[in-house]
C-alpha positions as CSV (number, residue, x, y, z in Angstrom):
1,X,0.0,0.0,0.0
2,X,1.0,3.5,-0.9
3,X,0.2,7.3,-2.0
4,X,0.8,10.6,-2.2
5,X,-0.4,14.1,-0.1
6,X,-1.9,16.7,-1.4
7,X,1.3,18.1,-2.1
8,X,2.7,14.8,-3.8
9,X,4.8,13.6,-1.1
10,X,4.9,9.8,-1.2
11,X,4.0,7.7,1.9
12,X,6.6,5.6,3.2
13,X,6.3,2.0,4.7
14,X,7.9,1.7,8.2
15,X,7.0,5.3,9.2
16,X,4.6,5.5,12.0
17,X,3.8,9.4,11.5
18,X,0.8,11.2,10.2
19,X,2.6,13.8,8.7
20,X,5.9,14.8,7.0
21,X,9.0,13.7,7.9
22,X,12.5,14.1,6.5
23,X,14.7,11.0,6.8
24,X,18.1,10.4,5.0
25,X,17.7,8.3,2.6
26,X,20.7,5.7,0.9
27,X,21.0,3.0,-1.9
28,X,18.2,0.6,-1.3
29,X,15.6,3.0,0.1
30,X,12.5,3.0,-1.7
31,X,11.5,6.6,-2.9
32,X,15.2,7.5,-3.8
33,X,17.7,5.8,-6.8
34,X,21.3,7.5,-6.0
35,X,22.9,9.1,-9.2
36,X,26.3,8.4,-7.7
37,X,28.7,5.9,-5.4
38,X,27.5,6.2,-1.9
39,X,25.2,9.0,-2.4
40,X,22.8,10.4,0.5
41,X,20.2,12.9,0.9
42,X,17.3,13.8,3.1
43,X,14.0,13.5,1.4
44,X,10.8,14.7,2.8
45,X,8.4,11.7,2.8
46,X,4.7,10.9,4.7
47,X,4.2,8.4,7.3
48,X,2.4,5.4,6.4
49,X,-0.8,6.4,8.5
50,X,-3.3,7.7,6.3
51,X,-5.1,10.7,6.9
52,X,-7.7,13.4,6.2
53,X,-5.1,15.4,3.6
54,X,-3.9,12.0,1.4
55,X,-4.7,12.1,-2.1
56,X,-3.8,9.2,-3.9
57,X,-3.9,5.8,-2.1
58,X,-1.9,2.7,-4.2
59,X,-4.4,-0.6,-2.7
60,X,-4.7,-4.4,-4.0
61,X,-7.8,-6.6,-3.5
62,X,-6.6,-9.8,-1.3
63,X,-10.1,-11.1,-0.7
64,X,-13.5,-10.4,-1.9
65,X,-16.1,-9.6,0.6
66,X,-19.8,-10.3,0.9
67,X,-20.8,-7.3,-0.6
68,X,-19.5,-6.5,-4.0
69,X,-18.1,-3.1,-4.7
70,X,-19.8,-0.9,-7.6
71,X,-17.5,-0.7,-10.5
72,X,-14.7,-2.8,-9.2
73,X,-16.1,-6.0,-8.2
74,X,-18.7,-6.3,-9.8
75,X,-17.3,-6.3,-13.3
76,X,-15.5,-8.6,-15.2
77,X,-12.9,-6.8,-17.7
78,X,-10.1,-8.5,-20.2
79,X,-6.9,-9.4,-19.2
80,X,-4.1,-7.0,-20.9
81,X,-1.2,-9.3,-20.3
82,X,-1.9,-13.1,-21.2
83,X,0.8,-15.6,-20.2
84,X,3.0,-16.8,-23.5
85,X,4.7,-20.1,-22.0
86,X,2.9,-23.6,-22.5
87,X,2.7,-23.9,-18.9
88,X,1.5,-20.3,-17.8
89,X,-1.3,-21.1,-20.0
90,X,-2.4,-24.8,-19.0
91,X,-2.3,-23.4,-15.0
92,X,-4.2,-20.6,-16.6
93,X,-6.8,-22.8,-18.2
94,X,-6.5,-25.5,-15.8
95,X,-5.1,-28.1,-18.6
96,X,-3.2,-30.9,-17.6
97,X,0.1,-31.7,-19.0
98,X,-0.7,-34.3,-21.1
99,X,-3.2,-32.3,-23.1
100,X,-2.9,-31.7,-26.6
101,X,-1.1,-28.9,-27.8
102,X,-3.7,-27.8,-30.2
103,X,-5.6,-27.0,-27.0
104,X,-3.1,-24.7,-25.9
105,X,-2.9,-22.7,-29.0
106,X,-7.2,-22.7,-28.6
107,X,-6.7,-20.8,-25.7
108,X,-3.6,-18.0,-26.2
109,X,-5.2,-14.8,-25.5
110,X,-4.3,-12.3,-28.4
111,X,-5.5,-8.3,-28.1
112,X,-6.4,-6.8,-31.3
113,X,-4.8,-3.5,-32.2
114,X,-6.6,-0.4,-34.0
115,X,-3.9,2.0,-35.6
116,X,-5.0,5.7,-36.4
117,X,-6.6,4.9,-40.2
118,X,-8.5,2.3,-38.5
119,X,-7.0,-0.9,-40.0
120,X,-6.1,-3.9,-37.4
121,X,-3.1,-5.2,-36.9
């Protein structure tokens, strides 16, 4: 889970503050890629509490509730990605491995693509 403020400061796992805070960040520190050998430097960042001035929270679905949720639950949309290996695609389909391999090639998912004349590609 993650986000921004109101003024785009990103929230920063770990930190138990409501606010901002400036911490001194290093190699390996989420929020900051060095540009040199042993770099430092103090960033401001949020706390990982969420409050009343966040803007943009980051969440993922683990479980599904009783309820569904209007517009995100409720809907089934199209994958964009679609495995490509044999394998990702019999787990996918739930296939064995001594299915045929014509099966396989039945289900590859393929997305269609509409350039700016209109023609498919």
């Amino acid at each position: 889970m993650g986000g921004n403020d109101n003024d785009g400061f990103p929230m920063k796992q770990g930190v138990l503050i409501k606010g901002r805070v400036r911490l001194l960040m290093k190699k390996g520190h989420s929020t900051f890629r060095p540009r040199r050998d042993g770099q430092r430097k103090r960033k401001t960042v949020r706390g990982c509490i969420v409050g009343d001035d966040i803007r943009v929270l980051a969440l993922t679905l683990v479980k599904k509730g009783e309820c569904d949720i209007e517009g995100l639950t409720n809907t089934d949309k199209a994958r964009m990605r679609a495995p490509k290996r044999a394998t990702k695609i019999r787990k996918l389909v739930g296939l064995t491995k001594k299915d045929e391999k014509v099966l396989i090639r039945k289900n590859v998912i393929r997305r269609t693509f509409t350039c700016e004349a209109g023609k498919k590609r």
